[in-house]
Every structure is written in structure tokens, then in C-alpha cells.
C-alpha positions in Angstrom: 0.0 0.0 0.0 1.4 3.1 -1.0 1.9 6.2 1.5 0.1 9.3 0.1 2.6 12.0 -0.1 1.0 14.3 2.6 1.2 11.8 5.3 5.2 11.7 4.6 4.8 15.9 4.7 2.9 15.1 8.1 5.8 12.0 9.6 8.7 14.9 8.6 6.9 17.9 10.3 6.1 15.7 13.4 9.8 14.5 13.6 11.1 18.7 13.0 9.3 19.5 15.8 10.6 16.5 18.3 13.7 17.2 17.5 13.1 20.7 18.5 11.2 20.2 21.8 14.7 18.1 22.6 17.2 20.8 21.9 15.1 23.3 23.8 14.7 21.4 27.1 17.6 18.8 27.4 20.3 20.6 25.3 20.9 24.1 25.9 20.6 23.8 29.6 23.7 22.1 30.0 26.7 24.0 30.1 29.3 23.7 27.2 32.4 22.0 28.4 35.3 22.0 26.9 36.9 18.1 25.0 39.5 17.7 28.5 36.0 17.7 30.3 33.8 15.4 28.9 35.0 12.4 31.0 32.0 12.8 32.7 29.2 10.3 33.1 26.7 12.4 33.3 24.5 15.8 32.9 24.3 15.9 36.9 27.8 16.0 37.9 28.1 19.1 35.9 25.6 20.7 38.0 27.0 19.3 41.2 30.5 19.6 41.7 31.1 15.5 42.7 33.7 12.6 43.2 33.3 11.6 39.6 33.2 8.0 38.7 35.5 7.8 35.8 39.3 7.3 36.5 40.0 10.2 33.9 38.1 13.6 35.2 39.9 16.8 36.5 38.4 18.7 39.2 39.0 21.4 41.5 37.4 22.9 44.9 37.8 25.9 46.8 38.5 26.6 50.2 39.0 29.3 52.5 40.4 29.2 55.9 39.1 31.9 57.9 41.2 32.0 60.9 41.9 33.8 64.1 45.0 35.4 62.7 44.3 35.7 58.8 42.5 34.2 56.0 44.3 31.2 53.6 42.8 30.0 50.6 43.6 26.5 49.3 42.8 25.5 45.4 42.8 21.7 45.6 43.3 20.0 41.8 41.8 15.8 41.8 41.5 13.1 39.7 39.3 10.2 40.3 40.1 6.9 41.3 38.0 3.8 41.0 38.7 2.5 44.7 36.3 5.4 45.6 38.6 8.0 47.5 39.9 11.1 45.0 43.7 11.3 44.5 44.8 14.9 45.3 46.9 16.0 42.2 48.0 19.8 43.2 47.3 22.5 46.1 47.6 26.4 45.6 48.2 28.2 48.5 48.0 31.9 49.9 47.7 33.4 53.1 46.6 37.2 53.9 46.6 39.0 57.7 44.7 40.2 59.4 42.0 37.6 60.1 38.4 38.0 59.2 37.6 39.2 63.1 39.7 42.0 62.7 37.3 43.6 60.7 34.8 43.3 63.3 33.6 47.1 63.6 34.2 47.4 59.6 32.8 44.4 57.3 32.7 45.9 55.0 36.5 46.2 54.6 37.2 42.6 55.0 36.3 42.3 51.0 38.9 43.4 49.8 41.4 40.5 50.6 38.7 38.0 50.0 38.9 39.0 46.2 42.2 39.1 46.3 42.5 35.3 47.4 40.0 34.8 45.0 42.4 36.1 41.8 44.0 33.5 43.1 41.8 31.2 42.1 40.9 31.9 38.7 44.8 32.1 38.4 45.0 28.3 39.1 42.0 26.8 37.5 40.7 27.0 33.9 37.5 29.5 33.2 35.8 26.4 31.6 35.7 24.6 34.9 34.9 27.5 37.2 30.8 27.1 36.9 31.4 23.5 38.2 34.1 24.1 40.6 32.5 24.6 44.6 33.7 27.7 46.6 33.5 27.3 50.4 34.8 29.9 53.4 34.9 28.1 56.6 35.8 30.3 59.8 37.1 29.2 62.7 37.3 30.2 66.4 38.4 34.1 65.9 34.7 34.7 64.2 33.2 31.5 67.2 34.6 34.7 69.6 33.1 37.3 68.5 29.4 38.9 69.1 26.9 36.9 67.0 25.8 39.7 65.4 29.1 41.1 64.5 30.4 37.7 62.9 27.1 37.4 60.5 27.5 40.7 59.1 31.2 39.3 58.2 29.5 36.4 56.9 27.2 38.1 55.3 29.7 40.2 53.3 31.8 37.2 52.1 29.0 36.0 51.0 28.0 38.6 48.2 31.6 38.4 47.2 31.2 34.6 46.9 27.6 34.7 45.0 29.5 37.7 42.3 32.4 35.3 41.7 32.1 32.9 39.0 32.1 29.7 40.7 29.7 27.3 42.1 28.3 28.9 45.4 25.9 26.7 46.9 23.7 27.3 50.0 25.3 27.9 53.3 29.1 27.7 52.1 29.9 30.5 53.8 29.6 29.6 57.7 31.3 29.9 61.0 33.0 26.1 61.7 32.2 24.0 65.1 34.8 23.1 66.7 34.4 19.4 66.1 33.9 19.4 63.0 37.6 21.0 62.2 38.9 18.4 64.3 37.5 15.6 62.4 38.3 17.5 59.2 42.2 17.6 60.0 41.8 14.0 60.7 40.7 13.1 57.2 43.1 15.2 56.0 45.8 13.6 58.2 44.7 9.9 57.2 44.1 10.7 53.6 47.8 11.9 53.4 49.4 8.8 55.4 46.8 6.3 53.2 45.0 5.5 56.1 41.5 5.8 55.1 40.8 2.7 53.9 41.4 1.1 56.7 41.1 3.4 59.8 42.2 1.0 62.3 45.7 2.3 61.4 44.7 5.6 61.5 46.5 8.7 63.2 45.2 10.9 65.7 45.1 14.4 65.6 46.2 17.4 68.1 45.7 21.0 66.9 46.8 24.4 68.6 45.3 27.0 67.2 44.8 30.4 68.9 41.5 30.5 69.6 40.8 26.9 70.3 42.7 23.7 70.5 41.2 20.4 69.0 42.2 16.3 69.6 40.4 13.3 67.4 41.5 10.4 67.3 39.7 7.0 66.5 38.7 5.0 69.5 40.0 1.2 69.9 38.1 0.9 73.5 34.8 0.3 74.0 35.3 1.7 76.9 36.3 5.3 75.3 32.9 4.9 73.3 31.1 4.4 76.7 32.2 7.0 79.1 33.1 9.9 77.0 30.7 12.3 77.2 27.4 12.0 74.2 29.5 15.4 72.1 32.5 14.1 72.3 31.9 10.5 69.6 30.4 11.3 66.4 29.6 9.5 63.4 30.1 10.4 59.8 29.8 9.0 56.5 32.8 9.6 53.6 33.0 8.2 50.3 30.8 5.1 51.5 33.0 4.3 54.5 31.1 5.4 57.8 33.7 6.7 60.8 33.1 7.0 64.2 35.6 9.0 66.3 36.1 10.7 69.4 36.5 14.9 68.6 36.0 17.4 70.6 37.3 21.3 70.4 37.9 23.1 73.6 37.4 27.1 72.7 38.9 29.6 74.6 42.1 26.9 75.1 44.1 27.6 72.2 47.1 29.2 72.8 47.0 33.2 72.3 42.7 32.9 74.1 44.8 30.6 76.7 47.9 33.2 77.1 45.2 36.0 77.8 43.3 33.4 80.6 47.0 32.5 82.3 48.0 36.3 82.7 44.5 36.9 84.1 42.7 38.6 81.5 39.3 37.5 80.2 38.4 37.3 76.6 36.9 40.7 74.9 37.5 42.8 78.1 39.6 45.6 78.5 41.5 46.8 81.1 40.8 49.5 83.5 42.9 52.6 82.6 45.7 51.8 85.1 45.3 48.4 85.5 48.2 45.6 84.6 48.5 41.9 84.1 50.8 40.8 86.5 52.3 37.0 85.8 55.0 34.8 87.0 55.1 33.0 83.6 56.3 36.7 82.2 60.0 37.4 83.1 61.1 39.3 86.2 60.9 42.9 85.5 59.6 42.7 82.4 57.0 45.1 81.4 55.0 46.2 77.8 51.9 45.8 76.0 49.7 43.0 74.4 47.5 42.5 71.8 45.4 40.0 71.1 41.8 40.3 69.4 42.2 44.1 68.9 42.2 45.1 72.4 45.4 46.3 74.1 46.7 44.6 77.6 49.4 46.3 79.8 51.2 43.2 80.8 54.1 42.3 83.8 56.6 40.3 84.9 56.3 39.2 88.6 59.0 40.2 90.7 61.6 37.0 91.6 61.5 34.6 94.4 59.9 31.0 93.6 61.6 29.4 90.9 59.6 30.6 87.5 58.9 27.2 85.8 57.3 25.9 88.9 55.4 29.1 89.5 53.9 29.0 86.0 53.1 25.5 85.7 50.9 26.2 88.8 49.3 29.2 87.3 48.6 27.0 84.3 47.2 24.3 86.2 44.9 26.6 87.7 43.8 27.7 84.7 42.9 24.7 83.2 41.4 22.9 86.2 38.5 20.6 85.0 38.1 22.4 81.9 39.6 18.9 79.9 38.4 16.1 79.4 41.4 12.9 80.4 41.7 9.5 78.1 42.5 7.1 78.7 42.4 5.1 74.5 45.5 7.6 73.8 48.7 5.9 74.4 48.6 3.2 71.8 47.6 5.7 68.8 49.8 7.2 66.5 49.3 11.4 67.1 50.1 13.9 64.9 50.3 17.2 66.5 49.8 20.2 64.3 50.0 24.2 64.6 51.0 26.3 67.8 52.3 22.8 68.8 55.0 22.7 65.8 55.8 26.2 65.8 56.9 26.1 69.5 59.0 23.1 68.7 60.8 24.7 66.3 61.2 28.1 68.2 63.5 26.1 71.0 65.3 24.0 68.4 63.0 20.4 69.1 62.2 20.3 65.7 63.6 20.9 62.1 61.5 24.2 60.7 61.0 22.9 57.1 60.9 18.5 58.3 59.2 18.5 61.2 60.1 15.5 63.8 59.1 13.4 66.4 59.3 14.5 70.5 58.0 13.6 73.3 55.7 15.2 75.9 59.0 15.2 78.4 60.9 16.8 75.5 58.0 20.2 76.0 58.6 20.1 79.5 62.8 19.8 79.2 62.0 22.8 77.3 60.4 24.8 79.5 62.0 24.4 82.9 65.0 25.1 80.6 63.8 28.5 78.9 62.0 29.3 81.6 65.2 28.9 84.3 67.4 31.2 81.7 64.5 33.9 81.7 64.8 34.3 85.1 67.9 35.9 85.0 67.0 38.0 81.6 63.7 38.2 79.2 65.5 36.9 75.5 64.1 37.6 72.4 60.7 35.9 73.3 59.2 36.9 76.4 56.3 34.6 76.3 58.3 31.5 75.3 58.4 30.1 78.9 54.6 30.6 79.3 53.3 29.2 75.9 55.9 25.8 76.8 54.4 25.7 79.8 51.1 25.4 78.8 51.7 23.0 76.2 53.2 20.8 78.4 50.6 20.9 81.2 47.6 20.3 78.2 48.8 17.4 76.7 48.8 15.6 80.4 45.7 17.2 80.7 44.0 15.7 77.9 46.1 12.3 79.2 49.5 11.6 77.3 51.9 10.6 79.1 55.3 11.7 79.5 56.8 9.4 77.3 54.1 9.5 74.7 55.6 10.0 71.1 53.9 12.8 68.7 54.9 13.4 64.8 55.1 17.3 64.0 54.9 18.1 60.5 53.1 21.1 58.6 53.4 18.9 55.1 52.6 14.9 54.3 53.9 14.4 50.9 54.3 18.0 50.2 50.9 18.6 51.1 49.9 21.2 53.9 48.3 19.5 56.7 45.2 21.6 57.4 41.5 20.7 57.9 41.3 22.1 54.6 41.6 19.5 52.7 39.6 17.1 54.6 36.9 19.6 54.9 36.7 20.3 51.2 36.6 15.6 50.8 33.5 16.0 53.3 31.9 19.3 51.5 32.6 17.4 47.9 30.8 14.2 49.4 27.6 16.2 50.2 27.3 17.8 47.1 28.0 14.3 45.9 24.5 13.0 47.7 21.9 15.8 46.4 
């Protein structure tokens, strides 16, 4: 039977306008990549910045560290894997000072170094990949400190900066970070470095001293730990299909410059009275001048000599820090990496190499002290608070319940990579978007 010519006319126009219904709604609303990025499996990932599934794909997140004492941006370049975890192919890195707090009483002058860091990152990533590449800002305990009021207007600026900027801002990824959550964050970042996520049972705990706040997190290998810590102190998380339960928890107001201000007698966001000092005996005899420490100015003093000034500090410290830590007892068996303030100190009295890092001991911090401590005594050196912030190091980590011959690792790189919770923050934040 023969097809009259009109129904042919009919079966074309039908297909025409098929084909155009298709182009209009499943076509032009997805981005045009460039050949290096069509590894991808599909249409969604380019919406959602994910672990991709193919071994070949390129992809970049964004990061910024907003701490106490400046703002650092980290531009993290991955490939995929097919065991699941992303294999970290680059880092960019810059830093800026002051932190965001310091613009407390001005936001809106904060924005300025946030596009700065930003150039940075459309530096180090291609303009094809920037729709599909997450930005995050993550602040830490210098915004936790401030007036809640005064941090969300920070916040708040950041995030028009962000939503301007060409890359993929999605809700909430400008916020202030708990505590516990950057402790767990430096550990995936630890473990990813050494290999250990696979199979945490080798994993590495983690000690941070920041200035603000100080965090430990470690995986538990007790029952015992799981049972009598207190309910905030385990918590649960999933990761690339792997589910970890550790024990985190971040003491603020403990890191070292919030705990330096506590020890001499100050308290945090308080000035002093007009003619009022604060008098220590972890400050050398005699001494006398000015601090600063979250934009408020403290006269501060040495006290006058008589009891020996190690053992005079290390009681002020334990005063300070009576029942404000939690002890373990799961710690001595566990690998600890111990990160920040903790490092820098080290190096500053020769324990560690600057650029390698090392390995010491808790005893090795308190050597340290009674021995800095003993020569400031008769003089203050270069580094007045030297004796107090050794001091307080080594009465912490008994605190939290090393023991004296416990054995930490102090690097600021694995493998040439910088051993923030950046990284393992921006793993957790991909992961999410990942499960949309």
C-alpha cells in the first residue's frame, strides 16, 4: 500500500518539531564544556560539583580558611580513582593577615582580601571549569569569639563576594565552623595523606593548637572510650561510603593566644581598666610592655623574683585549666600527629627541624620549658612569652592524658601537602554535594 505523499509531509513535520522540543529542554541547559571535560558520566555532575566515577576527570574545589589570625585560601586540583577515594593531584596556596575578626567594627573592609585570594583562584583553575568548581569559606574560632551579630554581618559580606564570583556557590558555604567538625576534618586530612583511610584501624590521631581553640580526634580502639566519654564528644560520619566513628571534641577559649590571655589573668573581649596591669609569673622578672590579642590592648608584667619561674607558671597554668579537659584514657597506643602552635613552639626552641618537622615527646616540651623558663629568670631573650606558651603545652597534653613518654609526629606537610583541615573539609563538602 502506497503512502500518500501528505502523510510523509505530516511524519517529517512531526519529527522537525521533536527534534526541536529536545534541543530546547535537554540541550541548551547544560553547560558547554570544553573536549579535556567530557570524561563525565553524566549531565548531573556538571551541575554538582562531585567525586566523579570515571578514572580520567579533572576537578577542583575551593576553600578558604578563615582563621583567628588571617584568612588562607587552598585551590585543591583531583583526579578520580576507582577505589572510591579522590587522588589529590595539586594545592595552591596563599595566606593574607589580618584575620576576618579583625574587621569586626568594619565588614565591609574585609572584602577586599577576599577577592584578592579569589584572583587566586581563577589564576590556578581554567575558566571552563569555574561554573562547576565549589567555593566554600569556613571560619574558625576568631569569628566562634566574636558577638553573634558582629560575625554574621562578616559572613554576610563574604557571602556577596562569593555569590558575584564565577564559581559554584551553593547554600550555606559560607559559615562559621564547630569546633568538632575542624577536628575531624584535620583528621581526614591527616589519614588521607598517610593512606589510612581505607582502613582506619591504622589511623593517626590528631592534636591542633590553634589560637583561639585547641582540637584532639583520634579513632577509639576501646569500647570503653565509646562508653564514658561524654554524648558530644563520639560522632559518626559518612565519607566516600565508608562510615567513621571518632572521638572529637574542640575546647574554645584553650588555644594558645585565648589561653595566654586566661593564664595572665585577662578574660576574653575585656579591656582593662585605665591603670590596670597583668601581673604573671610565667612573664620574666621585670619585664614590662603591651599585648595585643583580638584588637584590644593589655598592659602586661613580669612578677618580681623569688619561687623558681617554671614551677610558678606551671601552677598558674594548672589553675587555669582545672577541670576544663576532658582525660583518656584510649590515647597511648595511637599514632598522634600534632599540628600548629604545637609545631611552631618546637621549632622556636630547636626540638624540631623548621621545614621536616620531627618526632618528640611530651617530656621533651617540658625539658624545654623548665630550661627556657630557668634562663628567663635571669634576663627576658628575644621571646618573652616563650616560657609561658611551653608551659602550657606541656601541662595540656597531660591534661587531655598523654603521658610523658608519649611520642607525637610534627609536620606542617605529608607528601608536600599542607596538613590543614582544609583539605579534609573540602573531601566532606565534595561528598555532600555528591548525595543531592
Amino acid at each position: 500500500m502506497k503512502i500518500p505523499k501528505l502523510a510523509y509531509a505530516f511524519i517529517l513535520m512531526v519529527c522537525i518539531f521533536i527534534y526541536f522540543v529536545y534541543t530546547k529542554f535537554y540541550i541548551t541547559d547544560v553547560p558547554t564544556f570544553e573536549e579535556s571535560d567530557l570524561y563525565l558520566e553524566d549531565d548531573r555532575d556538571l551541575l554538582y560539583p562531585s567525586v566523579p566515577r570515571t578514572s580520567y576527570h579533572v576537578f577542583y574545589g575551593i576553600m578558604f580558611d578563615a582563621g583567628s589570625t588571617g584568612t588562607r585560601i587552598h585551590v585543591f586540583r583531583f583526579t578520580a580513582t576507582n577505589n572510591g577515594f579522590p587522588k589529590l593531584a595539586n594545592e595552591t596556596f596563599k595566606a593574607l593577615k589580618p584575620g576576618l575578626s579583625a574587621y569586626a567594627d568594619e565588614p565591609n573592609e574585609c572584602t577586599r582580601g577576599i577577592k584578592e585570594l579569589l584572583d587566586v583562584a581563577k589564576a590556578s583553575i581554567p575558566s571552563n571549569l569555574w561554573r562547576s568548581t565549589p567555593l566554600v569559606l569556613k571560619a574558625t574560632a576568631g569569628l566562634r569569639l566574636l558577638p553573634g551579630e558582629k560575625a554574621m554581618q562578616l559572613l554576610n559580606k563574604v557571602t556577596e563576594v562569593f555569590q558575584e564570583s564565577p564559581f559554584f556557590v551553593a547554600e550555606k558555604c559560607v559559615s562559621i565552623m564547630d569546633g568538632t567538625d575542624e577536628g575531624i576534618a584535620a583528621w581526614i586530612t591527616v589519614n588521607f595523606l598517610t593512606g589510612n583511610l581505607n582502613d582506619p584501624r591504622d589511623s593517626a590521631g590528631m592534636l591542633d593548637l590553634g589560637g583561639g581553640s585547641t582540637q584532639i580526634t583520634f579513632l577509639p580502639h576501646s569500647e570503653k572510650t565509646l562508653q564514658t566519654s561524654p554524648d558530644d564528644y563520639i560522632t559518626s560520619f559518612p565519607l566516600f561510603k565508608k562510615t567513621y566513628t571518632l572521638y572529637s571534641h574542640s575546647y574554645l577559649g584553650l588555644g594558645l593566644m585565648s589561653a595566654r590571655l586566661a593564664i595572665l589573668g585577662g578574660t576574653e573581649g575585656q579591656p582593662l581598666k585605665e591603670d590596670e596591669e597583668l601581673i604573671s609569673p610565667c612573664l620574666p622578672p621585670e619585664y614590662k610592655d603591651t599585648w595585643e590579642h583580638a584588637e584590644i590592648v593589655y598592659k602586661i608584667k613580669g612578677q618580681k623574683a623569688g619561687e623558681p619561674m617554671y614551677e610558678s607558671c606551671y601552677k598558674r597554668v594548672e589553675k587555669m585549666l582545672y577541670k576544663k579537659v576532658h582525660k583518656v584514657d584510649d590515647i597511648e597506643e595511637a599514632e598522634f600527629y600534632a599540628f600548629s602552635y604545637y609545631y611552631d613552639r618546637a621549632v622556636d626552641v630547636g626540638l624540631i627541624d623548621e621545614e621536616k618537622g620531627g618526632s618528640l615527646k611530651v617530656e621533651d616540651f617540658e625539658a624545654a620549658a623548665k630550661q627556657t623558663c630557668k634562663a628567663m629568670e635571669s634576663g627576658e631573650g628575644e621571646k618573652p612569652f616563650l616560657c609561658l606558651d611551653l608551659t602550657y603545652i606541656t601541662v595540656l597534653l597531660q591534661e587531655l592524658g598523654f603521658p610523658k613518654n608519649k611520642v607525637f609526629r610534627l609536620a606542617r606537610k605529608i607528601n608536600n601537602v599542607e596538613t590543614s583541615w582544609a583539605l579534609g573539609a573540602t573531601f566532606h563538602h565534595l561528598d555532600y554535594l555528591h548525595a543531592l
